[in-house]
C-alpha positions as MATLAB code, in Angstrom:
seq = 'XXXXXXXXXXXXXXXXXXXXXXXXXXXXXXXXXXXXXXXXXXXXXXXXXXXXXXXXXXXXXXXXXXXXXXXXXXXXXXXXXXXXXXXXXXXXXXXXXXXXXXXXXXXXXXXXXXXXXXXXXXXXXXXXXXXXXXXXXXXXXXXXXXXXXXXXXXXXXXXXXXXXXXXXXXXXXXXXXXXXXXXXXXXXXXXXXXXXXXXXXXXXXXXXXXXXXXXXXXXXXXXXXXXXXXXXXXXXXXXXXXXX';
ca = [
      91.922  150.168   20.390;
      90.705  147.039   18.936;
      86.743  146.491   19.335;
      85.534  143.732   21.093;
      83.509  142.820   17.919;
      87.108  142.370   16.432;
      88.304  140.382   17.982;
      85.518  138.082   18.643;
      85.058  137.736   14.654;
      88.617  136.955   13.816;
      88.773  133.823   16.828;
      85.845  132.569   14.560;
      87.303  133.130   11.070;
      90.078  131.241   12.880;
      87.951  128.207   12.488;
      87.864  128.486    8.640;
      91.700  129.245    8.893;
      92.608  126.395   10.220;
      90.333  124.101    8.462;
      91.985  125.677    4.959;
      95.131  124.122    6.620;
      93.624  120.903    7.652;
      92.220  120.316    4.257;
      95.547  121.089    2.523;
      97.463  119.033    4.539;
      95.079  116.140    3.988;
      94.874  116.435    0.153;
      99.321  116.054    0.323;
      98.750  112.674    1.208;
      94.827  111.574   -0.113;
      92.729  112.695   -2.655;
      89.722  111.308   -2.315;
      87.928  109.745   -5.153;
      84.495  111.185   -7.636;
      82.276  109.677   -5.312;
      83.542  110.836   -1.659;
      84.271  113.875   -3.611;
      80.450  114.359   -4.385;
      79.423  113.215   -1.226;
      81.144  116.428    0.749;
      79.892  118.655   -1.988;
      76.716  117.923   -1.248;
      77.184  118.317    2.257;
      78.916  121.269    2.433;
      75.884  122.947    0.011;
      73.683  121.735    2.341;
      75.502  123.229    5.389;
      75.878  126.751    3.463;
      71.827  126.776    2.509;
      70.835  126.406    5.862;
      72.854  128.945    6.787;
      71.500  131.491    4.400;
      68.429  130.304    5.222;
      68.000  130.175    9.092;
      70.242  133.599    9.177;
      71.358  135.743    6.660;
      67.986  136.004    5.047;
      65.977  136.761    8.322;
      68.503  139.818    9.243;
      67.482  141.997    6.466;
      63.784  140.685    6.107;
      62.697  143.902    7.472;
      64.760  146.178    5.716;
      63.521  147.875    2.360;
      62.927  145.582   -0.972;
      65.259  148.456   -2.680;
      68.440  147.381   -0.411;
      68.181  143.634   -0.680;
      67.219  143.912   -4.436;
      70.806  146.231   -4.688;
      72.715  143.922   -2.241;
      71.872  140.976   -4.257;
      71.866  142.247   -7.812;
      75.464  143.147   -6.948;
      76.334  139.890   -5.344;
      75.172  137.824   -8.322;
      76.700  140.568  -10.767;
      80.120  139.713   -8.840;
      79.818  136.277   -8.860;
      79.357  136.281  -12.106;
      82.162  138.466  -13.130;
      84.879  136.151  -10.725;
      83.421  133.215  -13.084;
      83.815  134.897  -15.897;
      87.329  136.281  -15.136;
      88.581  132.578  -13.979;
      87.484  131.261  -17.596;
      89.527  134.058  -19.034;
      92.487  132.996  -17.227;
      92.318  129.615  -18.099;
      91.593  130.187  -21.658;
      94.799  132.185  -21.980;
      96.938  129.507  -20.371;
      98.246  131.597  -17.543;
     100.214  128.786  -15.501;
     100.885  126.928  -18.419;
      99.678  123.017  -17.964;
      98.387  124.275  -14.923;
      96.342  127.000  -15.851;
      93.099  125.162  -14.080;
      94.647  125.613  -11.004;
      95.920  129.042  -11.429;
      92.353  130.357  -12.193;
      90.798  128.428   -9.522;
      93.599  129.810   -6.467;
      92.065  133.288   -8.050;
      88.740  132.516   -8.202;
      88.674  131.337   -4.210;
      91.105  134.091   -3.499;
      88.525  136.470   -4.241;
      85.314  134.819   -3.344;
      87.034  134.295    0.191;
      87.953  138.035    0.895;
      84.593  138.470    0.414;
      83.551  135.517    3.179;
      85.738  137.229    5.424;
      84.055  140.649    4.953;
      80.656  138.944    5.316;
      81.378  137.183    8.650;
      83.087  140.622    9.804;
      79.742  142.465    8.928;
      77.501  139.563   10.372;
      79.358  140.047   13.396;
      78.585  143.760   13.959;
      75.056  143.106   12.796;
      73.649  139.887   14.936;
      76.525  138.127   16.409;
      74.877  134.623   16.486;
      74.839  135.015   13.022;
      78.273  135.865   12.923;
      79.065  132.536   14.526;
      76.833  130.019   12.188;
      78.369  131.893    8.980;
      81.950  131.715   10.246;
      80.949  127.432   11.034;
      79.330  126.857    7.802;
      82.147  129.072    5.673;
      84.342  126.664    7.958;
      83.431  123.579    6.311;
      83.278  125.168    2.943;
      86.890  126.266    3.141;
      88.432  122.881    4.216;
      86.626  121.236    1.159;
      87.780  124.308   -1.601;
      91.439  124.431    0.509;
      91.771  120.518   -0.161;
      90.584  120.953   -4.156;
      93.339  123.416   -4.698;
      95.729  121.438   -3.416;
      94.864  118.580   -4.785;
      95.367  120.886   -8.289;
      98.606  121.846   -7.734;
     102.183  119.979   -9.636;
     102.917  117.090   -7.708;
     106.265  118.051   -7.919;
     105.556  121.210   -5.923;
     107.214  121.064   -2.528;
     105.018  120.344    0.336;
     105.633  124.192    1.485;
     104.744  125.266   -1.539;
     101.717  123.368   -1.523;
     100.114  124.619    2.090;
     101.137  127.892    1.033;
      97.660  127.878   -0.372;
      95.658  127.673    1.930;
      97.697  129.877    4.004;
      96.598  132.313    1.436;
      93.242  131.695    1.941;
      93.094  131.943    5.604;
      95.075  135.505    5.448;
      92.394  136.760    2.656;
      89.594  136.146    5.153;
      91.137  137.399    7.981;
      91.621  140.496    5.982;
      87.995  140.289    4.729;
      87.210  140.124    8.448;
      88.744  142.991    9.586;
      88.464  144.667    6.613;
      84.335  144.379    7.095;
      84.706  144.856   10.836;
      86.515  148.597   10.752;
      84.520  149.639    7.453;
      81.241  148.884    8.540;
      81.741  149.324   12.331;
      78.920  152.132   13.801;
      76.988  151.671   10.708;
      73.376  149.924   10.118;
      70.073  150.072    8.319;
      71.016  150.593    4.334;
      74.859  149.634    4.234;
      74.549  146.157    6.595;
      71.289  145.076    4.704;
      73.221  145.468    1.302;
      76.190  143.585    2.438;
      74.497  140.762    3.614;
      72.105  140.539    1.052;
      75.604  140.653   -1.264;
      76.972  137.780    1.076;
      73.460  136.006    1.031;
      73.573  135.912   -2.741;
      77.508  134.770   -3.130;
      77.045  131.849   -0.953;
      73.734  131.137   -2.528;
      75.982  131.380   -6.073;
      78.500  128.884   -4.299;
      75.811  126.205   -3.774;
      73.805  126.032   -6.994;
      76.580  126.947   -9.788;
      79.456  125.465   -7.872;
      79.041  122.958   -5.360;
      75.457  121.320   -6.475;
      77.237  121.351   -9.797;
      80.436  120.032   -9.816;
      78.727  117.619   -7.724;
      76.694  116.572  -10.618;
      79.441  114.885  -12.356;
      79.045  112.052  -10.222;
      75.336  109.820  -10.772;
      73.053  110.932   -7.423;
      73.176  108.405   -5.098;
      71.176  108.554   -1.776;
      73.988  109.131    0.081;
      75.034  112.092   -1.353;
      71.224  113.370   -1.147;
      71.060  112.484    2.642;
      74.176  114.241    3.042;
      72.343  117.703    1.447;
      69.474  117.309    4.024;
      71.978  116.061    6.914;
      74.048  118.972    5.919;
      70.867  121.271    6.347;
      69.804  120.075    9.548;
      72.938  119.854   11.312;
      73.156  123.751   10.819;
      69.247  124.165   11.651;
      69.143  122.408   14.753;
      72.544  124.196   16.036;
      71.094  127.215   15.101;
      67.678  126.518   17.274;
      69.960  125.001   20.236;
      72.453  128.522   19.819;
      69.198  130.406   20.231;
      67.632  128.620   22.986;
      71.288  128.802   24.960;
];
């Protein structure tokens, strides 16, 4: 029998499902330039720090030091090994001409099964949570979704193309249920080092990816008040969510 807490995580993952598609589809037709580019990086980091922030960090604030110390020691040991791994992949020109693209696709493909097993285990641990990650990891999927596209051969068909982000989409769902049945009945030790893994891969995403790549492009404040709108957008639905 499938447990309500399930099901109620996979209709949110939805959300970043479809968004993968959205952004593919949009990045067929327009690629937007460095600036507008920057612009939604910033946003998007500012929409995953407040989630951190507001939520995953205050559900294992009273759990030992030892388990968020292991939880995120292994989070930024991952992170670092994905980066690491994608480098390697591109260095040895696996995809030929395209072999930016080919470690990127891996590089999401594995930071997103582990999105999906994060929203699965915020779901079974505080479901509000559960619903803030799965908006926030929303946003950031459209935006990585529309990069890889935007990566691929021109002269790949449009199937081809979306097939991406379809890819995406199924690794989270998997992450979701894959979190959901795993860690289902269990709490204290186990949930506090999952999230505090989650806590520190999203916290990875927005300082060495996002905030970075962003870089590139001369500050402007745009792109600044886009980081704080970002931020408050999530904080204030978060306080409304509570208060409902």
């Amino acid at each position: 029998m499938i447990s309500p807490q399930l099901v109620q995580s996979l209709s949110y993952a939805m959300l970043a499902v479809i968004a993968a598609l959205i952004g593919g589809v949009v990045a067929i037709y327009y690629r937007p330039g460095p600036v507008t580019e920057s612009n939604l990086q910033h946003l998007s980091a500012g929409i995953i720090f407040a989630a951190v922030a507001a939520n995953l960090l205050p559900d294992v604030h009273a759990q030992a030091p030892v388990f968020v110390v292991v939880g995120f020691g292994l989070g930024v040991a991952t992170m670092l090994a994905v980066h690491q791994l994608s480098r390697r992949i591109e260095n040895a020109g696996v995809g030929g001409g395209f072999a930016g693209a080919t470690s990127f696709i891996i590089a999401v493909s594995l930071n997103t099964l582990i999105d999906g097993i994060l929203i699965g285990v915020a779901f079974l641990n505080a479901p509000k949570t559960g619903v803030i990650i799965s908006l926030a990891l929303a946003f950031e999927t459209l935006f990585i979704a529309a990069t890889a596209v935007t990566m691929l051969p021109k002269s790949l068909s449009t199937v081809r193309k979306l097939s991406v982000p379809l890819l995406f989409g199924g690794l989270m769902l998997f992450g979701v249920t894959a979190g959901t049945l795993v860690f289902g009945g269990l709490s204290g030790a186990p949930i506090a080092i999952v999230i505090a893994f989650g806590a520190a891969n999203l916290i990875y995403l927005v300082t060495e990816e996002l905030l970075v790549k962003a870089a590139k492009v001369p500050e402007t404040p745009t792109s600044t008040t886009l980081f704080f709108a970002g931020f408050l957008l999530i904080f204030i639905f978060d306080m409304v969510y509570t208060l409902a």
